[in-house]
C-alpha positions in Angstrom: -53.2 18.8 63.8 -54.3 19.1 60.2 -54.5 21.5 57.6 -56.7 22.6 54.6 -55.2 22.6 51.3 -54.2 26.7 50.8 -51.0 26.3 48.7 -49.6 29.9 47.1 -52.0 29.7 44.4 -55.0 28.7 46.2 -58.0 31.6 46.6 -57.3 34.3 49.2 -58.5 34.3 52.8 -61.0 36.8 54.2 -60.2 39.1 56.8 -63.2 39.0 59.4 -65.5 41.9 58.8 -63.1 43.1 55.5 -63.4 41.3 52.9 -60.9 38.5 50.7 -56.6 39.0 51.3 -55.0 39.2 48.3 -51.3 39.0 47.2 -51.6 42.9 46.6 -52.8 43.5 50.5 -49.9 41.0 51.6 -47.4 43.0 49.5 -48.6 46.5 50.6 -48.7 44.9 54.9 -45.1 43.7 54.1 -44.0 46.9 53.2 -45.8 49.4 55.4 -44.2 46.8 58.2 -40.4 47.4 56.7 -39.4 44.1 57.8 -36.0 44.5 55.7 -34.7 46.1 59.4 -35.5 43.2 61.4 -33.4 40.5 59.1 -30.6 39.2 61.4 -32.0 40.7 64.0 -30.4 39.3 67.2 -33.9 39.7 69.2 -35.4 37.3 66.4 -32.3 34.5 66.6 -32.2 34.7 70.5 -36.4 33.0 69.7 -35.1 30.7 66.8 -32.4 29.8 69.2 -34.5 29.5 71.8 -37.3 27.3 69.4 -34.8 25.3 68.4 -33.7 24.1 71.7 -37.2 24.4 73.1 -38.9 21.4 70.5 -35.4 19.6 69.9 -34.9 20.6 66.7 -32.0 21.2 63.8 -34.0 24.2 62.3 -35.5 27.1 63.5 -36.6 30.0 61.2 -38.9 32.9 61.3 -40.1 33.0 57.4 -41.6 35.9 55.4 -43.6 34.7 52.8 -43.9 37.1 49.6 -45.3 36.6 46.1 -42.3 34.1 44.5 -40.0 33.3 47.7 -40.1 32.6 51.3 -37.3 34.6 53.1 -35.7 34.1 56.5 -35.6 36.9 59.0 -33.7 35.0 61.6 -32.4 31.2 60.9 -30.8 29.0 63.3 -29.3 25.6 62.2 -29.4 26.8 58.5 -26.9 29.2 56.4 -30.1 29.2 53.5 -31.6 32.9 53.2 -34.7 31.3 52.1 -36.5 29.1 49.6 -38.9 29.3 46.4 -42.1 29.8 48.0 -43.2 26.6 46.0 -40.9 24.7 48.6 -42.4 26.8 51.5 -44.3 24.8 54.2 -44.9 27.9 55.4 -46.6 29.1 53.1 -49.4 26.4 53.9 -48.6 27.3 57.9 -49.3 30.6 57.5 -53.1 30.4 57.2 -54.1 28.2 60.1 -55.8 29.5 63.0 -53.2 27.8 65.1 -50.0 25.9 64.6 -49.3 23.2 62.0 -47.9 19.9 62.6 -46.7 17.9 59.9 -45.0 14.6 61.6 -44.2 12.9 58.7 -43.5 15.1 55.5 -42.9 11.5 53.5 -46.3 10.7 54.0 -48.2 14.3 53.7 -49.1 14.4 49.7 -48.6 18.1 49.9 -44.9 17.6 50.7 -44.3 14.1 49.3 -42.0 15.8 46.1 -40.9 18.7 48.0 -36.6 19.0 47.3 -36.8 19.7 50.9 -36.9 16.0 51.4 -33.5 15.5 50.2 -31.3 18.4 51.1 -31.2 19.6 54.4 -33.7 16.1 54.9 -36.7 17.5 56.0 -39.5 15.3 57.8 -41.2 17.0 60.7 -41.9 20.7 60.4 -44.1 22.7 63.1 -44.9 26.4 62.3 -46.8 29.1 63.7 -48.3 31.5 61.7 -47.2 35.2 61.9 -50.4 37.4 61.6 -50.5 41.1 61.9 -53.0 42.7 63.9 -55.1 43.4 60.8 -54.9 39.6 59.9 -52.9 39.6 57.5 -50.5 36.4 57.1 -46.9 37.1 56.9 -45.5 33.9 57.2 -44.5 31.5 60.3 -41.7 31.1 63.0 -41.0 27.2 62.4 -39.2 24.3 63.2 -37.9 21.4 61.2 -36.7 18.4 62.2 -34.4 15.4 60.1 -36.7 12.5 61.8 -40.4 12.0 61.9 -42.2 12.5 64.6 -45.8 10.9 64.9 -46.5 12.2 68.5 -45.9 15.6 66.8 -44.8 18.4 69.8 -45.7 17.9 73.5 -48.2 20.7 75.0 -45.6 22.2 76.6 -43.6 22.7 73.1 -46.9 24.0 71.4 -47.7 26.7 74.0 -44.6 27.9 74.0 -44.1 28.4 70.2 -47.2 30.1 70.4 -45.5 32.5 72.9 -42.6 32.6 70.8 -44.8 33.4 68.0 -46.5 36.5 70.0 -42.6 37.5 70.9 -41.8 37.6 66.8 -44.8 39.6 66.0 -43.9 41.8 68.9 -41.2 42.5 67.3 -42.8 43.2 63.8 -45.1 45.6 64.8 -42.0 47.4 66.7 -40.5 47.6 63.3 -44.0 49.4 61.8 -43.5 51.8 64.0 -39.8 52.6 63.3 -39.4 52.7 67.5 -40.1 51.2 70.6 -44.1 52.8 71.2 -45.2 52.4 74.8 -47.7 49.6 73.3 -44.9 47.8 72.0 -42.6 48.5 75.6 -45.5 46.4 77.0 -45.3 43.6 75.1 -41.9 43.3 75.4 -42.6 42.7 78.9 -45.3 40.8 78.7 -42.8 38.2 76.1 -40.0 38.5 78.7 -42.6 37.3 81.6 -44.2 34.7 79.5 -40.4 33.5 78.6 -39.9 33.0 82.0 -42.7 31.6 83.2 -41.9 28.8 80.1 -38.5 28.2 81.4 -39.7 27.8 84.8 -41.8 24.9 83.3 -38.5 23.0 81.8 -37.4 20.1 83.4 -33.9 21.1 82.9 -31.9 24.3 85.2 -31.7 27.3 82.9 -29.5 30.0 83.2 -28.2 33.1 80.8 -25.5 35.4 81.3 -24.0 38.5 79.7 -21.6 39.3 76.8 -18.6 38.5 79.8 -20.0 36.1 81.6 -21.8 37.4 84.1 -24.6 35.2 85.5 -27.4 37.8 86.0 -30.7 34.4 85.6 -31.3 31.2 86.5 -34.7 29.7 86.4 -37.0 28.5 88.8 -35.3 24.5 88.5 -32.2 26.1 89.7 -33.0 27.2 93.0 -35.6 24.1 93.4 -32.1 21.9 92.7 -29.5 23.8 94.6 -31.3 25.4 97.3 -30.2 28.8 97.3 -31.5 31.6 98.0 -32.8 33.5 94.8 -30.0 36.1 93.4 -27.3 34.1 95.4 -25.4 32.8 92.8 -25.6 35.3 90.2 -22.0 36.7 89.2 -19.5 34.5 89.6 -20.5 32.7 92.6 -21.9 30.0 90.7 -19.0 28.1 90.3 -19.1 27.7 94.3 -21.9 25.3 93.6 -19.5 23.0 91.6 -17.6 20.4 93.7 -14.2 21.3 95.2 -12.2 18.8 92.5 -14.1 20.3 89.2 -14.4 23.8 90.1 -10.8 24.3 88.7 -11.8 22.4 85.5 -15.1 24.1 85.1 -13.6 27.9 85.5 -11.3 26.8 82.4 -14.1 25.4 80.9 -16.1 28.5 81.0 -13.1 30.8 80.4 -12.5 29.1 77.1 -15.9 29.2 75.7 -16.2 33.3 76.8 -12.8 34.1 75.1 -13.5 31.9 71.8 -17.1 31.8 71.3 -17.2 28.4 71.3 -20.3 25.9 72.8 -19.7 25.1 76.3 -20.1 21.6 77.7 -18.8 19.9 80.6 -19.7 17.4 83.0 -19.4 18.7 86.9 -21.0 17.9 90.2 -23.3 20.1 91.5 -24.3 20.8 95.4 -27.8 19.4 95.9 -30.5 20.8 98.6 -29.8 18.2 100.7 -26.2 18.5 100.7 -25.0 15.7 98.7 -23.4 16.5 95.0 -24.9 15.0 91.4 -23.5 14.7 88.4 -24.7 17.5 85.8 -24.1 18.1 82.5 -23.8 22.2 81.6 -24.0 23.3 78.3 -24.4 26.9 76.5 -24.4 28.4 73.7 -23.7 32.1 72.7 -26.5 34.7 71.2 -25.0 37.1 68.3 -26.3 40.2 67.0 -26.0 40.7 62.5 -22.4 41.6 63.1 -21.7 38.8 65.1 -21.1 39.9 68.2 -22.0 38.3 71.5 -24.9 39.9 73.1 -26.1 36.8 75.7 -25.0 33.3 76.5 -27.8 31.0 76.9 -27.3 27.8 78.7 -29.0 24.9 80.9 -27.9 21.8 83.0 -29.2 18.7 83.2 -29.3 16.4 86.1 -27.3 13.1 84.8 -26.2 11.4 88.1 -27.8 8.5 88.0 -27.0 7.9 83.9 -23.3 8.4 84.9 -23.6 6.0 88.2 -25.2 3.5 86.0 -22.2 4.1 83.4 -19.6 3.7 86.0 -20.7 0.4 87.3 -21.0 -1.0 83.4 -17.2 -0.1 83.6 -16.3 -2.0 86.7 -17.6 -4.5 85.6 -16.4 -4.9 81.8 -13.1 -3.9 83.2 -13.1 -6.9 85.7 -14.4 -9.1 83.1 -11.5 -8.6 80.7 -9.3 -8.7 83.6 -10.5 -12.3 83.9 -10.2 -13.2 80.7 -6.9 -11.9 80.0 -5.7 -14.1 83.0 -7.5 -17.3 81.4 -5.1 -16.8 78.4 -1.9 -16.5 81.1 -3.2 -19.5 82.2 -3.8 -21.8 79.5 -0.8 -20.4 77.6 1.5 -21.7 81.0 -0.8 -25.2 80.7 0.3 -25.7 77.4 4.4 -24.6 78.1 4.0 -27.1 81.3 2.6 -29.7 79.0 5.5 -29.6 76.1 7.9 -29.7 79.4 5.9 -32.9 80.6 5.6 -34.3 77.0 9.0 -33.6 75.2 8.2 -35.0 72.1 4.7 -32.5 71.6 6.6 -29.5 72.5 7.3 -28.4 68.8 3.5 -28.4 68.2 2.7 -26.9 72.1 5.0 -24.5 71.1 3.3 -22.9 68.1 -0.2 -23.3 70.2 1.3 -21.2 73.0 2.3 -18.9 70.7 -1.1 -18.4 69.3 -3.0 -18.0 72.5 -0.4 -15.3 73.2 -0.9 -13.5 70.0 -4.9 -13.9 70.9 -3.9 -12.7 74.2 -2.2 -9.7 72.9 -5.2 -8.6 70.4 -7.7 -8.7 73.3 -5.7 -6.6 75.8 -5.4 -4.5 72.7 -9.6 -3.6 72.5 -10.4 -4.8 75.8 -12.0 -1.7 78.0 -8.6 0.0 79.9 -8.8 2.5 82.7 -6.7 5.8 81.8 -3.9 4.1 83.5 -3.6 0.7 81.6 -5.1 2.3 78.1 -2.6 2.1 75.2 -0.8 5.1 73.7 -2.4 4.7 70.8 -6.3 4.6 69.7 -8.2 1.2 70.5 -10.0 1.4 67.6 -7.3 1.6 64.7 -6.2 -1.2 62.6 -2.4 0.3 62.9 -2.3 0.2 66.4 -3.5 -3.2 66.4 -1.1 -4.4 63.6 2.0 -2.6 65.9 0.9 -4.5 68.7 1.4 -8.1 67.5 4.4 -7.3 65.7 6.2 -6.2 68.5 7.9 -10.0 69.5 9.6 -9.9 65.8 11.3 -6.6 66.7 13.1 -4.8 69.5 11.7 -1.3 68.4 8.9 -0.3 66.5 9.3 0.3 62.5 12.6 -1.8 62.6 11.5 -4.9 60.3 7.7 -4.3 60.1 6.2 -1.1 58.0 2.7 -0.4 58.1 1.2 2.2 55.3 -1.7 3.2 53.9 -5.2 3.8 55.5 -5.7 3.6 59.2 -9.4 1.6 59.8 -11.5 1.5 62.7 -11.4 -2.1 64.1 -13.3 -3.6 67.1 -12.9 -6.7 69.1 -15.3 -9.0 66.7 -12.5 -8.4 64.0 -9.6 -8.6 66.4 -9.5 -12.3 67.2 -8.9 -13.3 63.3 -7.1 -10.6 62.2 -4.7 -11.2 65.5 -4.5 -15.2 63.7 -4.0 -14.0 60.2 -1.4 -11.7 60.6 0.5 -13.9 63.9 1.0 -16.8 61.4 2.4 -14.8 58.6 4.9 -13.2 61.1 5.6 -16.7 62.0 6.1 -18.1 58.9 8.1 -14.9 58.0 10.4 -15.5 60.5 10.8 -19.1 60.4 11.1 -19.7 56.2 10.7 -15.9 54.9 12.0 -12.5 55.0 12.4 -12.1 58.8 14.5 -15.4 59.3 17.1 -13.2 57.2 18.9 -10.5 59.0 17.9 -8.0 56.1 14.7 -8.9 55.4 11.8 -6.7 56.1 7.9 -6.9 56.0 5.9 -4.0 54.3 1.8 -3.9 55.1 -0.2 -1.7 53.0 -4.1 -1.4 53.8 -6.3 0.0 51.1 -9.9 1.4 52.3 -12.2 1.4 49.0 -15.0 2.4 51.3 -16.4 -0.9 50.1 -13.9 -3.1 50.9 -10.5 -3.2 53.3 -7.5 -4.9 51.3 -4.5 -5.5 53.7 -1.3 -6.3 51.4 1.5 -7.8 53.2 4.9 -8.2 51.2 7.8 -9.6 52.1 11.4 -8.7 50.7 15.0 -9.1 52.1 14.3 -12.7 52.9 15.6 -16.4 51.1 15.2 -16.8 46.6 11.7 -18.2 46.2 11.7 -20.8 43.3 8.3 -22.5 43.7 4.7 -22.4 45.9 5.2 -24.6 48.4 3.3 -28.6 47.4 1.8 -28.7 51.2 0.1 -26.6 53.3 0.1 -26.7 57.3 -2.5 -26.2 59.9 -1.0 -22.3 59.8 -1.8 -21.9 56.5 -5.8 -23.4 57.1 -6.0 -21.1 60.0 -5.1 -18.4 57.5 -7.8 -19.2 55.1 -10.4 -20.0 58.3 -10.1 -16.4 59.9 -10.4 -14.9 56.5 -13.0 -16.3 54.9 -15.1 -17.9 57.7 -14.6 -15.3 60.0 -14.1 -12.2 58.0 -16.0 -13.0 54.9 -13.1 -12.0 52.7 -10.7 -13.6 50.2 -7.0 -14.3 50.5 -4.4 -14.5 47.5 -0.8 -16.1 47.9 2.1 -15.0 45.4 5.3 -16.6 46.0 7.7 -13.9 44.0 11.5 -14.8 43.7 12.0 -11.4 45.9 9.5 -12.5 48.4 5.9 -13.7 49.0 3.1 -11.4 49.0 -0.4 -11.6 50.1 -3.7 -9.8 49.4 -6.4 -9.6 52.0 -10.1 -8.2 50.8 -12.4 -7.9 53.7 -15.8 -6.4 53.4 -15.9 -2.5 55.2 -18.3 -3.7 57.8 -16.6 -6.9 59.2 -14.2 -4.6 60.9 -16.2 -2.6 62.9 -19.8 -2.8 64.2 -20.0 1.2 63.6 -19.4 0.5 59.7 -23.1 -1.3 59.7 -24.8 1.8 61.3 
């Protein structure tokens, strides 16, 4: 859906039968309609709301275009009060006969330079245009969106924008008439049915209740869903619908959001017609008047059984598969003991590979996926918790000859495996030639996030004089260097000190975690 260039400075439209709409007719509409008493109107956020929700988008706003700015009589998703009306899209919107569609504001020479672009981010933008019953453009009741859209709004989303348009203008003219005429009583009415008529049309269960709480509509999905009888589960006997085990859960739920304000969202089953229960997700949101008090709560549930079925199984199954593998480590970790037993004069070098595989053993049960009974007490994700983990043979309590400062960085199981390496063989070596074969000596670890880079620092102290580097290097020391740079993609620097070695680990941000690269 296109439309004809008619920026702010462009000629003025005609008003069928009356001649060309100039800025001095707009300014003279705009006051005779005193519009200043319906900013922050609750009746106009309960439709930005509403629009917002309705075509999935960040912004709503109902805009009043005058001579140098656009203003906002209602905004949801924004804290602006409005724009220059060089920035308005809305001016443009305005003068269609119908609603604009701009899917792609990148691409739309109009809006190519717009500031809008960068800050909120600005690529899709619908509006329809708010004309009084005289013709004359006020301005739109729009939505914008962060991401382009090229299949623009679905039909259902354009008619009812266009009934959410009528609602606004309702509204205006109420204003122009400084009360509620029997005229405007009727389109009130007529809003309210055409609201519910769209709801009925969602896919999704909608419901709103009062200031308290009080469950007083539920649309047509509802009842098609649960089965009841219409009216039967207004008040509080809603929350008999909910399964026996999360009724309990969802009361609290419920009674938080009510006494704080705060969204709602929870995941409960919900009795089906034919008697089974599905997995729903309810959420809600609270409607506020310009001081900020609750008038409505507005709220829907969506039907996610089989998305939380399918999630269930992918847990099973990962969990069974980690199972597995942490038993393959058991077992080849007891292959190589049995073999040093079996073959006396390798059981130095089994030794040290058992070891290994243990410490590889420890990192995966570390990130592997754990059920809420065999999860660790500490995050999954985090570098520290990690670090802690494989320290804990060296030790008999936690903090005792290992400190661990500094930034705490997201880690997954790609980076586990050679950090698990790096950091095993420098506890090794610690406690075999270093600070940690002394009774005194201690290991400090200090990790650095430049936002660019991760650098780990490990320092030892406590432990034997150091007079020189050592001439020869072991297989430990090349599987330090392998993890770090192969691996990793980072750098490692050795300093032998007389108080202790120290070494400096620089690993690119992104190596640590998948989630760094999105």
């Amino acid at each position: 859906m296109s439309a004809p260039l008619c920026p702010a400075d462009a000629a003025p439209a005609t008003i069928a039968g009356a001649g060309p709409i100039d800025e001095r007719q707009r300014r003279a509409t705009i006051d005779a309609y005193n519009l200043v008493a319906l900013r922050r109107a609750a009746a106009l956020k309960q439709i930005t709301d509403f629009a917002a929700r309705l075509c999935e988008a960040e912004i709503a706003l109902v805009s009043l275009v005058e001579e140098d700015e656009q203003s906002f009589l209602s905004a949801t998703g924004t804290d602006l009060d409005g724009t220059p009306r060089a920035m308005s899209f809305c001016a443009y919107a305005m003068w269609q006969d119908d609603i604009m569609v701009v899917p792609d504001a990148t691409q739309d020479p109009r809006f190519a330079d717009n500031p809008l672009l960068v800050d909120p981010g600005v690529r899709f933008y619908a509006g329809a245009p708010l004309v009084t019953e005289e013709g004359v453009p006020l301005g739109a009741l729009c939505v914008l969106g962060t991401s382009p859209r090229p299949a623009g709004l679905t039909a259902l989303q354009l008619g009812g924008l266009r009934v959410l348009g009528a609602a606004v203008m309702a509204r205006v003219h109420g204003s122009r008439d400084h009360a509620v005429s029997q005229v405007a009583r009727r389109e009130a009415e007529d809003s309210e049915t055409r609201f519910r008529i769209l709801a009925d049309t969602m896919p999704q269960m909608v419901w709103s209740t009062l200031p308290d709480g009080y469950h007083d509509y539920y649309n047509a999905r509802w009842y098609a869903f649960t089965g009841t009888p219409e009216g039967s589960t207004d008040g509080e006997a809603w929350n008999g619908m909910f399964h026996a085990d999360d009724q309990e859960r969802a009361w609290a739920a419920w009674r938080h959001a009510l006494g704080t304000g705060e969204p709602y969202q929870i995941e409960y089953r919900l009795r089906h017609h034919d008697g089974t229960y599905r997995w729903v997700l309810g959420r809600a949101l609270p409607i506020r008047d310009a001081a900020g008090t609750i008038t409505r709560w507005f709220g829907t549930c969506t039907d996610i059984h089989q998305q939380r079925l399918a999630m269930e199984e992918r847990e099973i199954v990962s969990q069974e598969l980690s199972h597995r593998i942490k038993n393959i480590f058991s077992v080849v970790a007891g292959l190589v003991h049995l073999t040093g037993r079996t073959h006396p004069p390798l059981a130095g070098l089994l030794g040290e590979l058992r070891q290994r595989i243990t410490a590889l053993g420890r990192a995966h049960d570390f990130v592997r996926p754990h059920s809420d009974q065999s999860r660790p007490s500490v995050r999954q994700d985090s570098l520290h918790g990690l670090l802690e983990e494989l320290f804990i043979p060296y030790q008999s309590r936690s903090g005792e000859r290992f400190t661990i400062k500094g930034d705490n960085v997201v880690v997954d199981d790609r980076a586990a495996t050679p950090l698990a390496l790096i950091f095993h063989e420098l506890a090794t070596n610690a406690s075999k030639y270093g600070a940690l074969s002394s009774i005194d000596g201690r290991v400090t670890m200090i990790v650095t996030d430049t936002g660019r880079d991760v650098v780990l620092l490990w320092h030892e102290q406590g432990g034997p004089t150091l007079h020189d580097a050592p001439t020869q290097h072991g297989f430990g020391s090349q599987l330090i260097e392998m993890s770090a740079k192969r691996q990793l993609g980072g750098t490692l620097v050795r300093e032998w000190h007389a108080d202790g070695l120290r070494v400096e680990v620089r690993v690119p941000r992104e190596a640590f975690s998948r989630l760094a690269t999105t």
